[in-house]
C-alpha positions in Angstrom: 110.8 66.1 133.4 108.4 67.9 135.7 105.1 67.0 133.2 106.5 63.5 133.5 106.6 63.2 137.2 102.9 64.8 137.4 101.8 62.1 135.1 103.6 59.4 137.4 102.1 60.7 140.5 99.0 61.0 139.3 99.2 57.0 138.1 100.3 56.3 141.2 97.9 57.6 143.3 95.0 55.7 140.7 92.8 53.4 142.9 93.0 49.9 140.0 89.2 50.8 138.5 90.0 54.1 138.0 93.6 53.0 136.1 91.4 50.6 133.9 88.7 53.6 133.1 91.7 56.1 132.5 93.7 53.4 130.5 90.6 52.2 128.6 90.4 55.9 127.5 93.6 56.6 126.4 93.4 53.3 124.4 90.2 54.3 122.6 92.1 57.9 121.9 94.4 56.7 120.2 92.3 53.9 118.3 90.4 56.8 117.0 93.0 59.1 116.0 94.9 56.0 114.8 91.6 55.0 112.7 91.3 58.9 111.8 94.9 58.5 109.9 93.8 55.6 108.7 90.7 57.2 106.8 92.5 60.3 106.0 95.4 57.9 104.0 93.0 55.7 102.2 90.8 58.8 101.2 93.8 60.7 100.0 94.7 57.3 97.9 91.5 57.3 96.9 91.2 61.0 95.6 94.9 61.2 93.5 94.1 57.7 92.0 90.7 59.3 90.7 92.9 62.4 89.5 94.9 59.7 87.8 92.6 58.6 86.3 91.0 61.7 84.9 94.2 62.7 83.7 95.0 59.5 82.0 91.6 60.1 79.9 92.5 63.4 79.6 95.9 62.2 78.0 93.9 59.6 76.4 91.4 62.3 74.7 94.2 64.6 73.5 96.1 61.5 72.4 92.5 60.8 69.9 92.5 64.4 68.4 95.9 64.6 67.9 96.0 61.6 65.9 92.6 62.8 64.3 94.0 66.3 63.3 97.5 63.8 62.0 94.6 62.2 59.4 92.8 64.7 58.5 96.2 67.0 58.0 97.7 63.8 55.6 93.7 63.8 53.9 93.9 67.2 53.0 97.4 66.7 51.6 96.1 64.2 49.6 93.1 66.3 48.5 95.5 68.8 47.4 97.2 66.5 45.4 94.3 65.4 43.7 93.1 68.8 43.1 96.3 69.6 41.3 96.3 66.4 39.4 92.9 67.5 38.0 92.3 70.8 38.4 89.5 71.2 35.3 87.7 68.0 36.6 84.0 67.9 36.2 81.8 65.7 37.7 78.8 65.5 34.8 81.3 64.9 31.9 83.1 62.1 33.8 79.3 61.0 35.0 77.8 61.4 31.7 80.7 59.8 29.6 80.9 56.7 32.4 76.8 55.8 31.4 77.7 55.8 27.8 80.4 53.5 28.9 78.6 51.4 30.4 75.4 52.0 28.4 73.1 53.2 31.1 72.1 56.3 29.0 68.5 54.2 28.3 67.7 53.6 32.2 68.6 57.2 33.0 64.8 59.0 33.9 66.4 62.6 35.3 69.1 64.7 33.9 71.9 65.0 36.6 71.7 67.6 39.4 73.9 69.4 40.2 74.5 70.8 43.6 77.0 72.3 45.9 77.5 71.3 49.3 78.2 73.9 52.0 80.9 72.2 54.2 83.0 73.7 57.6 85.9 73.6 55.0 87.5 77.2 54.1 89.4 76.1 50.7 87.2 72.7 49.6 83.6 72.7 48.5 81.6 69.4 47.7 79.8 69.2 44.3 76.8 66.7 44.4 75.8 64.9 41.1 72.0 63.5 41.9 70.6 61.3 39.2 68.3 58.4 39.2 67.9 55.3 37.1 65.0 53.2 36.2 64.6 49.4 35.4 68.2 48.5 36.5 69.4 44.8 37.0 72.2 44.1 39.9 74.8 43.6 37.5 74.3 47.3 35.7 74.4 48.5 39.0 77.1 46.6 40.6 79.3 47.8 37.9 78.1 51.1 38.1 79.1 51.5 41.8 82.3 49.6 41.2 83.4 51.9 38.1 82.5 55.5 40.6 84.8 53.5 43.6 87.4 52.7 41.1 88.1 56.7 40.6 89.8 58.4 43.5 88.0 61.8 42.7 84.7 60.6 43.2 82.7 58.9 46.2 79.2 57.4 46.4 77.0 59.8 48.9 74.2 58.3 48.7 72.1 55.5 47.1 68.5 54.3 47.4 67.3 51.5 45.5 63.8 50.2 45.4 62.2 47.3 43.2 61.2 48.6 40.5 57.0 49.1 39.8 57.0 49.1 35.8 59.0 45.5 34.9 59.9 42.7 37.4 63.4 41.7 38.2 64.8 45.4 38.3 65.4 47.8 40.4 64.5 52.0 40.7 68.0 53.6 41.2 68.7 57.0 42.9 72.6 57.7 43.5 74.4 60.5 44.6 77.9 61.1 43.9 80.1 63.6 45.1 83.2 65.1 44.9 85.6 67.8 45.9 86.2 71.0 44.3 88.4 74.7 45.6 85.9 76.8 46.6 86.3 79.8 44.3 88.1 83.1 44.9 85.2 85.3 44.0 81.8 84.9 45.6 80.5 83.7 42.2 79.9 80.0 41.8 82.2 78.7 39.5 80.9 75.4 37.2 
């Protein structure tokens, strides 16, 4: 009660001018500190709506490779599968029978190659099948590349075709094909 009289008295004995400076003051005291809370609430907002933010990426992110490791977990599955299905599958007989198929054997310049891929993969190992095929019309090749998609084992890796130099209307070949095979249990490269 004493503080509060001392303020009164003081007031009180305020010629008007000074009362107006003294008022004015207290006024633009608490404008500040008003304007200070004011900052300090919209920069707090501001901050946890940015760590909301960066957590819903986060979440987001985590979300992506979960689902990622969920398809490559059902792939592998289905590699397993396919490995068990097949386990003596070799990628030049099937290749070399599917040209006499489809009677390519004359367009065929190289021998296939055969190489294997070094992949991140502990169990799986890629086997590449290189060849290349001269003087080839879209048709021979379409059913080529349609015949290789048709068999599960097997995927196109890559293909370059050029016009061909020697007789018009055709087309230089050079395909890749590769598949999948369980890397071996000794270090010795297994064909």
């Amino acid at each position: 009660m004493k503080f509060f009289n001392t303020i009164n008295q003081f007031i009180a004995g305020l010629d008007e001018k000074s009362f107006y400076k003294y008022l004015l003051a207290t006024l633009a005291a608490l404008l500040i500190i008003c304007a200070g809370f004011i900052y300090y609430y919209y920069s707090s907002i501001s901050y946890w709506k940015k760590q909301i933010n960066e957590i819903n990426f986060a979440r987001d992110d985590v979300k992506r490779i979960i689902d990622r490791d969920e398809e490559v977990l059902k792939q592998r599955e289905e590699v397993n599968k396919m490995l068990q299905e097949m386990p003596d599958f070799k990628i030049e007989g099937y290749f070399n029978d599917l040209i006499a198929k489809l009677g390519l054997t004359q367009n065929k310049v190289t021998s296939p190659n055969i190489a294997y891929g070094e992949g991140g993969d502990k169990e799986y190992r890629e086997v590449l099948l290189t060849t290349q095929f001269d003087n080839l019309n879209m048709k021979q090749l379409t059913e080529l590349l349609n015949e290789i998609e048709q068999n599960s084992r097997i995927y196109t890796k890559e293909l370059e075709i050029t016009k061909s130099k020697k007789t018009p209307n055709t087309i230089d070949v050079s395909l890749t094909i590769a598949t999948l095979q369980r890397k071996p249990e000794t270090t010795e490269l297994v064909e």
